[in-house]
N, C-alpha and C positions, 0 to 999 in steps of 0.2 A: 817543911814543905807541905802543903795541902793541896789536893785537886779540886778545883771548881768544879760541880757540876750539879746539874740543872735543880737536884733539891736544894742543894745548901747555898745558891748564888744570893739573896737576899739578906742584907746583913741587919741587925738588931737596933743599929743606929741612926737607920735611913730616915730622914726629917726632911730632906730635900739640898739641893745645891745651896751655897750660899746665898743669902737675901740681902738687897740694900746695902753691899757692900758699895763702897765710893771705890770707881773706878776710873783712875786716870787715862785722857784721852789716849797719853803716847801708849800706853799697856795696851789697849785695844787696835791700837795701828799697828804694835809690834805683833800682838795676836794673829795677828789677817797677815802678817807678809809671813810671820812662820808658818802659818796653814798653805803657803805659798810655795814655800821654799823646801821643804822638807826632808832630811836626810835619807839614805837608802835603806838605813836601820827602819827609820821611822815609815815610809812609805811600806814599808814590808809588815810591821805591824799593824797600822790601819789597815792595809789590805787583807789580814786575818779579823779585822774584829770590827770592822764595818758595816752600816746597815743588819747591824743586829745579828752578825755571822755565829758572836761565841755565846749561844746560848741564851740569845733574843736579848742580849746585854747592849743597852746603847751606849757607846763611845761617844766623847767629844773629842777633836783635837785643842790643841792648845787655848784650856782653858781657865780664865782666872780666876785666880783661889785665895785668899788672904794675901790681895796685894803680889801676886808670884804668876807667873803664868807656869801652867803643868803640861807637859807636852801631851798626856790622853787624861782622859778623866769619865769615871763609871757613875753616876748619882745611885745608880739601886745597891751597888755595893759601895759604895762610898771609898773607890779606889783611886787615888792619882797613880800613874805609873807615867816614871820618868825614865828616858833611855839618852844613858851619856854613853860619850865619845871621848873621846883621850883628854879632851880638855879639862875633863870633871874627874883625872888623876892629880893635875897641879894642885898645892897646896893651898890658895887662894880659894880660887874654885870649890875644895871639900867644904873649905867653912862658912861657904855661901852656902853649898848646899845641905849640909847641917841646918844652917839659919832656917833656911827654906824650910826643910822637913820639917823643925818643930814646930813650926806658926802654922804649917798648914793641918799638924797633926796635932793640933792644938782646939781646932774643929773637928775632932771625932773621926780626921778622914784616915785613910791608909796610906801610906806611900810604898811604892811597888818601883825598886833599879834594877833596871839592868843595862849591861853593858849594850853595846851596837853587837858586837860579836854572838852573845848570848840571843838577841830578836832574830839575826841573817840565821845563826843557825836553826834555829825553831822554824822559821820563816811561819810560813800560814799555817802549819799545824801547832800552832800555838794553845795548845790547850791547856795549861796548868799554870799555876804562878806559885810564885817562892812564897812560904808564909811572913807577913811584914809587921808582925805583931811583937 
């Protein structure tokens, strides 16, 4: 575990979000209806790290990343964090998200899980993340 904070938020690898990647229309329709739709995990963590709350860090919501869409994503720290729900305990589901993880950590980025239970309880005092190294 490591604590973010405001010296060490800038990571070593930061070169910018992905560039030029080919982005299929349906990924960016599905992108917009899940910024739409959003679980009560998920609205609970946007609502801690919003407009720049945790330490002038800008959030995206679900944004695409090698072909995956990531439910938040940090470009100065080069962090996706993804928050599943019961569905990403089936077996099917791990090895997608296995897949997932390495392609996008395949780009230098982090990937940061946590469960729904682990964001409600933190709620907006969210202020640390597990180290994902």
């Amino acid at each position: 575990m490591f604590i973010l904070t405001k010296s060490n938020y800038l990571n070593q690898y930061h070169s910018g979000i992905i560039t030029n990647q080919k982005v299929k229309s349906i990924k960016v329709e599905l992108s917009r209806k899940l910024r739409k739709s959003m679980t009560k995990a998920e609205t609970h963590f946007w609502n801690a790290v919003r407009n720049k709350k945790l330490f002038g860090l800008k959030f995206r919501r679900q944004q695409i990343i090698a072909g995956f869409v990531v439910d938040f994503y940090c470009n100065s720290i080069r962090l996706c964090v993804e928050i599943d729900g019961d569905v990403h305990n089936l077996a099917e589901q791990k090895e997608y998200d296995e897949e997932k993880d390495k392609k996008i950590k395949y780009h230098d980025l982090r990937v940061l899980r946590l469960t729904n239970d682990e964001v409600i309880v933190l709620n907006s005092n969210f202020l640390f993340f597990y180290d994902v190294f």
